[in-house]
DOTOR-139065 format. One record per residue (C-alpha): x, y, z; residue number from 1; chain. Coordinates in Angstrom, 3 decimals, always signed. Example, Ala and Ser with C-alpha at 12.3 -4.5 7.8 and 13.67 -1.06 7.14 Angstrom:
2
<pt x="+12.300" y="-4.500" z="+7.800" num="1" chaine="A"/>
<pt x="+13.670" y="-1.060" z="+7.140" num="2" chaine="A"/>
//
This chain:
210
<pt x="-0.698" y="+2.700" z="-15.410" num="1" chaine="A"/>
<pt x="-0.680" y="+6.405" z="-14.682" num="2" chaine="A"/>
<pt x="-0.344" y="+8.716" z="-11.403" num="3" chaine="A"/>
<pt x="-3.539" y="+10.544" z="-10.911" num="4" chaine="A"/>
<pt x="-2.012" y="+12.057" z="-7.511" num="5" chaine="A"/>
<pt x="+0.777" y="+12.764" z="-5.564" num="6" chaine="A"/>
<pt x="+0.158" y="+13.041" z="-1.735" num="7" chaine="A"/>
<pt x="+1.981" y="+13.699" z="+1.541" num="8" chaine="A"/>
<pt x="+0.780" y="+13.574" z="+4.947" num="9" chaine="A"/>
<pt x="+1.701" y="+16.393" z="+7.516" num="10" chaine="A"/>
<pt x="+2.258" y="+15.258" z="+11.251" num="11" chaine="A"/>
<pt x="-1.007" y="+15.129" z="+12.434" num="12" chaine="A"/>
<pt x="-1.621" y="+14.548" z="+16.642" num="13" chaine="A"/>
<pt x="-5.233" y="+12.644" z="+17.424" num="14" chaine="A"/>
<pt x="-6.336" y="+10.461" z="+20.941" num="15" chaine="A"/>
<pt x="-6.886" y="+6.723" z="+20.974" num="16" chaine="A"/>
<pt x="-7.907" y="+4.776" z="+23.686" num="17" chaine="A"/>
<pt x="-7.121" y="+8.075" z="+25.784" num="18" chaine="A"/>
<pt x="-3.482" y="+8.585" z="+23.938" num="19" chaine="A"/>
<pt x="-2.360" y="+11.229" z="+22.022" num="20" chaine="A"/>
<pt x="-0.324" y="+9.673" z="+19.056" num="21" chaine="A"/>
<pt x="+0.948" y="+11.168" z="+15.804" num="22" chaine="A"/>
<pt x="-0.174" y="+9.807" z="+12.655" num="23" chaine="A"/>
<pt x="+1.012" y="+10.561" z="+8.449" num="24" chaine="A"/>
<pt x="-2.487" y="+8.521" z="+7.420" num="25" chaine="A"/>
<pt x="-4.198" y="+12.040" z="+7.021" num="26" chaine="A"/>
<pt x="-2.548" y="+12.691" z="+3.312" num="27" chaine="A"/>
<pt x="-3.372" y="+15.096" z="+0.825" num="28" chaine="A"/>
<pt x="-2.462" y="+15.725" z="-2.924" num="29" chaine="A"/>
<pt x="+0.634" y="+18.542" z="-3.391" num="30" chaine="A"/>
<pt x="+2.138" y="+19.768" z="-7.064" num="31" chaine="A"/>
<pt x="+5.099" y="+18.358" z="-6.889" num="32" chaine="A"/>
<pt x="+7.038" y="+15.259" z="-7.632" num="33" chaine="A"/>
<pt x="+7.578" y="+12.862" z="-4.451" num="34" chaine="A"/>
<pt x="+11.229" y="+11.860" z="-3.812" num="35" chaine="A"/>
<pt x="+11.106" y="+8.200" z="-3.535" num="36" chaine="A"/>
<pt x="+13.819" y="+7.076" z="-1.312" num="37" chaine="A"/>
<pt x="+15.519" y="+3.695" z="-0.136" num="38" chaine="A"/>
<pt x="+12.960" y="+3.670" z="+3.407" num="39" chaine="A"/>
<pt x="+10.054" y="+6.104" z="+2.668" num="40" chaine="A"/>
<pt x="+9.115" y="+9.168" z="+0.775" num="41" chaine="A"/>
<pt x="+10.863" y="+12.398" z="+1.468" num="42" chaine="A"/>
<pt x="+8.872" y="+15.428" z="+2.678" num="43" chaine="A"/>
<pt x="+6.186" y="+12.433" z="+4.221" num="44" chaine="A"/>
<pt x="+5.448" y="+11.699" z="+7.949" num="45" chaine="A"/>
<pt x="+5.460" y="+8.875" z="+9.374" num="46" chaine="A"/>
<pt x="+4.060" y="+8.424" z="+12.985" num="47" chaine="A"/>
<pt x="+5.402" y="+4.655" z="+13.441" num="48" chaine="A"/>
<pt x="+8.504" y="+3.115" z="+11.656" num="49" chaine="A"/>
<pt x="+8.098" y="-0.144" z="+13.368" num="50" chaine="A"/>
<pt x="+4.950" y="-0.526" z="+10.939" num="51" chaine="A"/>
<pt x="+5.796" y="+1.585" z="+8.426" num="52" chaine="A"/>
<pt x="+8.118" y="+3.056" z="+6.026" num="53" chaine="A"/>
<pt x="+11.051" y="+0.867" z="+5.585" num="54" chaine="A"/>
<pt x="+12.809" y="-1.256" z="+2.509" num="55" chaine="A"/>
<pt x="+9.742" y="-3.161" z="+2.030" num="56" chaine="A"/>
<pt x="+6.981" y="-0.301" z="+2.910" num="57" chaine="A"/>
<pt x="+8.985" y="+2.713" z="+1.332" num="58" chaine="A"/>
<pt x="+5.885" y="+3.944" z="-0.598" num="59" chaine="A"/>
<pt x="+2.159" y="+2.813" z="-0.772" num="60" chaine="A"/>
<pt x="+0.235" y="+3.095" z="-4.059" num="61" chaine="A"/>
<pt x="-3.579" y="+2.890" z="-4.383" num="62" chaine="A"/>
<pt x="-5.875" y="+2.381" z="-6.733" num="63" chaine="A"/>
<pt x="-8.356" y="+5.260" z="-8.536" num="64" chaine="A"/>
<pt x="-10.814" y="+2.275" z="-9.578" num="65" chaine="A"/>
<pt x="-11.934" y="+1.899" z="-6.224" num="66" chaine="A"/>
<pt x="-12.316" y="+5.293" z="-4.690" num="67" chaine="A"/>
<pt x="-15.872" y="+5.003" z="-6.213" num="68" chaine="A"/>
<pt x="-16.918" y="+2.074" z="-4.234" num="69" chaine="A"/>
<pt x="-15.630" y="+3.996" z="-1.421" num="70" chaine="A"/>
<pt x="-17.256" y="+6.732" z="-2.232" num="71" chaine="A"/>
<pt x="-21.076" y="+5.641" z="-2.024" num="72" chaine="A"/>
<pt x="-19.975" y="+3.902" z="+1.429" num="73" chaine="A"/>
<pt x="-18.695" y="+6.999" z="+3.019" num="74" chaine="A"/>
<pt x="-20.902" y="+10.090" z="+1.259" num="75" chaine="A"/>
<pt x="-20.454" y="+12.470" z="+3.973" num="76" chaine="A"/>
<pt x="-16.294" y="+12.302" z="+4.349" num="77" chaine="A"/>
<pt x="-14.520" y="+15.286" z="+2.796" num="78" chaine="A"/>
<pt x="-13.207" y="+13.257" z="-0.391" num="79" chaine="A"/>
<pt x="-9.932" y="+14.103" z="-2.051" num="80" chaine="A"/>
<pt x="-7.129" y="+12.032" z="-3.409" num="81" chaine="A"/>
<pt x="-5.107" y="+10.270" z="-0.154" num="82" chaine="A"/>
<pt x="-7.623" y="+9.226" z="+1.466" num="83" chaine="A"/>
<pt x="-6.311" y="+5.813" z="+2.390" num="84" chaine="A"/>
<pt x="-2.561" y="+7.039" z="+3.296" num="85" chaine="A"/>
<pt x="-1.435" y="+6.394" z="+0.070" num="86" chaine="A"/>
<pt x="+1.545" y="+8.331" z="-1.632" num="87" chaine="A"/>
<pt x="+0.505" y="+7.653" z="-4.669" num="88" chaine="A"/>
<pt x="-2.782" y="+7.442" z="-6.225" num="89" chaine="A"/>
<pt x="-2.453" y="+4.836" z="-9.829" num="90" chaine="A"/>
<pt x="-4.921" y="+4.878" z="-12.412" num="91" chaine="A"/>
<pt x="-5.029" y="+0.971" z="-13.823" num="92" chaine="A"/>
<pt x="-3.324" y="-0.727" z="-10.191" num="93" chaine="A"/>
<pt x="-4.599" y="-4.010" z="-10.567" num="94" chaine="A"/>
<pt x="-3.708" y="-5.947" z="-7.509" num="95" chaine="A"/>
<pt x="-5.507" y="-8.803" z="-9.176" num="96" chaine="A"/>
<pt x="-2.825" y="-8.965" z="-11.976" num="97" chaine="A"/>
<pt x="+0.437" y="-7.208" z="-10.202" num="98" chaine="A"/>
<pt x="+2.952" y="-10.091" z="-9.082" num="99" chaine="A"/>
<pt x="+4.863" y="-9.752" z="-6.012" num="100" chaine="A"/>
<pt x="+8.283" y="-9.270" z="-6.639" num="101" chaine="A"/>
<pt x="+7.714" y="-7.723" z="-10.022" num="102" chaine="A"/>
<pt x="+9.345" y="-4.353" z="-11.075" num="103" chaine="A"/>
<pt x="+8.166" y="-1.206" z="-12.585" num="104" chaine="A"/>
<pt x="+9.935" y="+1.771" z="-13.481" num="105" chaine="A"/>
<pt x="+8.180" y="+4.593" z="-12.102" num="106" chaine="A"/>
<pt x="+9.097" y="+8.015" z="-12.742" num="107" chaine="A"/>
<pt x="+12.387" y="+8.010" z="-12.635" num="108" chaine="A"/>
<pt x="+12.796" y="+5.412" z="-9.832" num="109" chaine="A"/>
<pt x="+12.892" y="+1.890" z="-10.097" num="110" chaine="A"/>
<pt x="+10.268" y="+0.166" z="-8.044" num="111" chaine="A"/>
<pt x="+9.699" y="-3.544" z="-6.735" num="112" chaine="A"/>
<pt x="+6.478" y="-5.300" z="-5.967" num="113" chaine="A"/>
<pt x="+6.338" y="-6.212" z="-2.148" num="114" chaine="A"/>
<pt x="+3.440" y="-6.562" z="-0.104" num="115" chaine="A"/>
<pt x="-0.357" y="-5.082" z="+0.271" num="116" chaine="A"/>
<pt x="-1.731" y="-3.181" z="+2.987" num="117" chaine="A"/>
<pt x="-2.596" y="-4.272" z="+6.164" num="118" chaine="A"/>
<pt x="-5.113" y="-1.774" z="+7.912" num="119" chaine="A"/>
<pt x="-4.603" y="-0.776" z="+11.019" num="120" chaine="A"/>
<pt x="-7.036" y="+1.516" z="+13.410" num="121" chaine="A"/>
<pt x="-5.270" y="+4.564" z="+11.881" num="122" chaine="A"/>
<pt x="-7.745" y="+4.097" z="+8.820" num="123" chaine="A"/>
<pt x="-10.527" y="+3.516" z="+11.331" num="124" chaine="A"/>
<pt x="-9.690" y="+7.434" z="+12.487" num="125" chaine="A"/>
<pt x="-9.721" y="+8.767" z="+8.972" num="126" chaine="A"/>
<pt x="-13.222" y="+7.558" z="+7.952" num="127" chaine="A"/>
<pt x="-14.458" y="+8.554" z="+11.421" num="128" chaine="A"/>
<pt x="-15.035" y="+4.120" z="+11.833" num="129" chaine="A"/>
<pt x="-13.207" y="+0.973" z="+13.300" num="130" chaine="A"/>
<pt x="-15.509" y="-0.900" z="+10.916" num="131" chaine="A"/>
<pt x="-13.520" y="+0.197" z="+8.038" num="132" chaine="A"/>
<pt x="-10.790" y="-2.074" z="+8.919" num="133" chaine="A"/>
<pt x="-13.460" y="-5.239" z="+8.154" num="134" chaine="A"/>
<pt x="-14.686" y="-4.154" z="+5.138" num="135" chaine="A"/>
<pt x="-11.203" y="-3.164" z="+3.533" num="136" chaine="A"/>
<pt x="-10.494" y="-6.622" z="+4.688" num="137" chaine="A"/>
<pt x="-13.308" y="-7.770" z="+2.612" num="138" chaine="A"/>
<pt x="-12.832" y="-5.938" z="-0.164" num="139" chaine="A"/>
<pt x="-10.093" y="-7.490" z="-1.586" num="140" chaine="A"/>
<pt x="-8.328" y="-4.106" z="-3.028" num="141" chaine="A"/>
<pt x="-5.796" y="-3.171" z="-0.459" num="142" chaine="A"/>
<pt x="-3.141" y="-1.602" z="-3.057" num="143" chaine="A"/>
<pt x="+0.298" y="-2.082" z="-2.997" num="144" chaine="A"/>
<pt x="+3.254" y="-1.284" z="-1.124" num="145" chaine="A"/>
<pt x="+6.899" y="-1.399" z="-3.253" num="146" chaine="A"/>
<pt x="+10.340" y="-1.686" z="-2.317" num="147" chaine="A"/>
<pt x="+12.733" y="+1.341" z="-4.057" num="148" chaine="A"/>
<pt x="+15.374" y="-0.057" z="-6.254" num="149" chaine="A"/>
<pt x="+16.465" y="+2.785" z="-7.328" num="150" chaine="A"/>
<pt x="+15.536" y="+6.343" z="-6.059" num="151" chaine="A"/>
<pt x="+13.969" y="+8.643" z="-8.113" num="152" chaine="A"/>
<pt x="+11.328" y="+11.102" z="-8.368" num="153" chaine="A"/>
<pt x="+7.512" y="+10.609" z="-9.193" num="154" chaine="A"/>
<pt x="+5.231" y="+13.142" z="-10.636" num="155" chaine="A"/>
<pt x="+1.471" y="+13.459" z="-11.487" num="156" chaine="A"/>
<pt x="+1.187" y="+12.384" z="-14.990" num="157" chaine="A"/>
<pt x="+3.634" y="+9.683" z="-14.708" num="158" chaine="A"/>
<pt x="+3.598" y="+6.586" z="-16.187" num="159" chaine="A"/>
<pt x="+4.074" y="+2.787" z="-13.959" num="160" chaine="A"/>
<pt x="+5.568" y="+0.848" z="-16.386" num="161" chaine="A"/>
<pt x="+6.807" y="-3.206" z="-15.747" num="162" chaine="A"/>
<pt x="+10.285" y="-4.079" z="-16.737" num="163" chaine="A"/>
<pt x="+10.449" y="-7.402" z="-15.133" num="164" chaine="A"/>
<pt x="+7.757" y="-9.608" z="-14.347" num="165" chaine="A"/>
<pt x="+8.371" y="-11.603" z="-11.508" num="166" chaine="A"/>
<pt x="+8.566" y="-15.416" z="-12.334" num="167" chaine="A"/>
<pt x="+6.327" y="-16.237" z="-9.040" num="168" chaine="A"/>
<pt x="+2.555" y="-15.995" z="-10.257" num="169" chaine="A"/>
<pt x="+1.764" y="-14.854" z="-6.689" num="170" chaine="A"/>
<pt x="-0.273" y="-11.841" z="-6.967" num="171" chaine="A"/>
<pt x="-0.526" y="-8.841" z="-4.234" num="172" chaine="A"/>
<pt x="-4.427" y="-10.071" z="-4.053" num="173" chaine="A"/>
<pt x="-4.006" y="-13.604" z="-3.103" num="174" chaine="A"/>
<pt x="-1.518" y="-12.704" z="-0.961" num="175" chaine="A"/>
<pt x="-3.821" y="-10.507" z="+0.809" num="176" chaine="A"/>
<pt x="-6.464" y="-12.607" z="+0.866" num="177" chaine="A"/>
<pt x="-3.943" y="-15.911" z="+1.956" num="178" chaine="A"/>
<pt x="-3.477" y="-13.671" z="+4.753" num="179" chaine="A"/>
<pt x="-6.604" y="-13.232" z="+6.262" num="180" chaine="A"/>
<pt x="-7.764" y="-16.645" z="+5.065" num="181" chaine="A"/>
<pt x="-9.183" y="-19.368" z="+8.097" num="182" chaine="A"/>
<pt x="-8.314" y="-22.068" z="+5.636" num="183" chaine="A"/>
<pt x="-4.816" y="-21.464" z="+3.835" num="184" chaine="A"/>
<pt x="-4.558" y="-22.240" z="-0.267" num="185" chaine="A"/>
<pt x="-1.457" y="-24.628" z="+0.208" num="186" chaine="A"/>
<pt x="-0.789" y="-23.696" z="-3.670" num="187" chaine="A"/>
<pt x="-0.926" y="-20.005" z="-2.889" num="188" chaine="A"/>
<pt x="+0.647" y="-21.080" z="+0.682" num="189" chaine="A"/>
<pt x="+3.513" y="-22.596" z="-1.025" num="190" chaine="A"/>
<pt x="+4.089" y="-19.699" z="-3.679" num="191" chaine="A"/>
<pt x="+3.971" y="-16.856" z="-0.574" num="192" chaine="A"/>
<pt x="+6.880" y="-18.813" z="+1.140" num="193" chaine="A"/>
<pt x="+9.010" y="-19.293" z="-1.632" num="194" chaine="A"/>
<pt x="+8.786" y="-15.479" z="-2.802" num="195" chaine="A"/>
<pt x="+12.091" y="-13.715" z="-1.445" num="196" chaine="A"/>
<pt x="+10.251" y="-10.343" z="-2.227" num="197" chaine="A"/>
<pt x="+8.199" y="-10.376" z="+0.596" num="198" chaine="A"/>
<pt x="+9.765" y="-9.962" z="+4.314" num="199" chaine="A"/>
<pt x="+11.495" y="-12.723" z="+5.674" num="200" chaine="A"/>
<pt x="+9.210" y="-12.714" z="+9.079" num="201" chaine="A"/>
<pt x="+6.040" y="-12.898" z="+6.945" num="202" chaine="A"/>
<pt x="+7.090" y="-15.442" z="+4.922" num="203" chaine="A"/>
<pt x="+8.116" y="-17.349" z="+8.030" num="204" chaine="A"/>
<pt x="+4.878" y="-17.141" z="+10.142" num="205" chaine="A"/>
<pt x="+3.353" y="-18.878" z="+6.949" num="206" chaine="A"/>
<pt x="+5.292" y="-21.735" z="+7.514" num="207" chaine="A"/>
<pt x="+3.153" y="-22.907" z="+10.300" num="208" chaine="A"/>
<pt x="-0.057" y="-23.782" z="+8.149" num="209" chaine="A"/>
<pt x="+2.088" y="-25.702" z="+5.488" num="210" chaine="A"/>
//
């Protein structure tokens, strides 16, 4: 895997439901290397740290294979790397094959697998639609957030490399898709639970369909 992109988001004020609130979500790319530290990325805003940023949200990594499909659903936005909040735009993130819990050297920092992304209406404002939220849902390719093991810096042109493969097969895909599930996989359930590399309050609002 490669970085394609580095991006930061500057504090950026808009109104919902008739409230001003400040939101990081609107990120663009910048030439130089991102500081990954233990609870976010330096130099990046972000508008709510009881959602994110934090040990197990430090940095959020997205995928260049599906900017495409994107793309051809949104024509008229004003494309550029970040569009989705994401710090760091991958070349070859494959949520379909990346374990949770696994960890990847990136840069110089030393990364952990933790959880995908969740949207929230501050995606709706950056493609101009609430509907967004939906179809990311259904989708399937939320990227990845990961937990910093080891600060270090990230440039464009990096590699992502694994170093340890988790031994849970749980995958940041079936996680995602366990969450939003009506019926819960008891087998992917059951492998969700018993992963210590997601949060501890996820893992225990699962506990409720076993």
């Amino acid at each position: 895997m490669q970085i394609i992109s580095t991006n930061l988001g500057k504090p950026t004020e808009v109104s919902w439901n008739d409230t001003l609130i400040t939101t990081g979500i609107y990120k663009s790319p910048v030439n130089t290397p991102l500081l990954l530290e233990a609870e976010s990325v330096s130099g990046d805003t972000i508008g709510d740290r009881k959602v994110h940023g934090g040990i197990y949200k430090a940095c959020y990594l997205f995928s260049v294979e599906q900017y495409p499909y994107w793309k051809e659903k949104y024509p008229h936005l004003d494309w550029n790397w970040g569009m989705f909040g994401e710090n760091l735009t991958v070349e070859g993130l494959d949520e379909s094959q990346i374990r949770v819990g696994s960890i990847y050297r990136l840069g110089t920092a030393l990364v952990q697998i933790t959880q995908p992304r969740e949207p929230c209406f501050k995606l709706g404002l950056r493609f101009g639609t609430q509907e967004i939220l939906k179809q990311f849902i259904n989708h399937g390719w939320p990227g990845t957030y990961v937990r910093i093991l080891e600060v270090g810096k990230v440039n464009s042109g990096d590699t992502m490399e694994l170093v340890e493969e988790s031994s849970n097969p749980l995958t940041t895909q079936q996680f995602y898709r366990l969450l939003y599930a009506k019926e819960k996989d008891q087998t992917i359930l059951k492998l969700a639970i018993s992963n210590d590399s997601l949060p501890l309050h996820k893992r225990e609002r699962l506990k409720k369909f076993l």
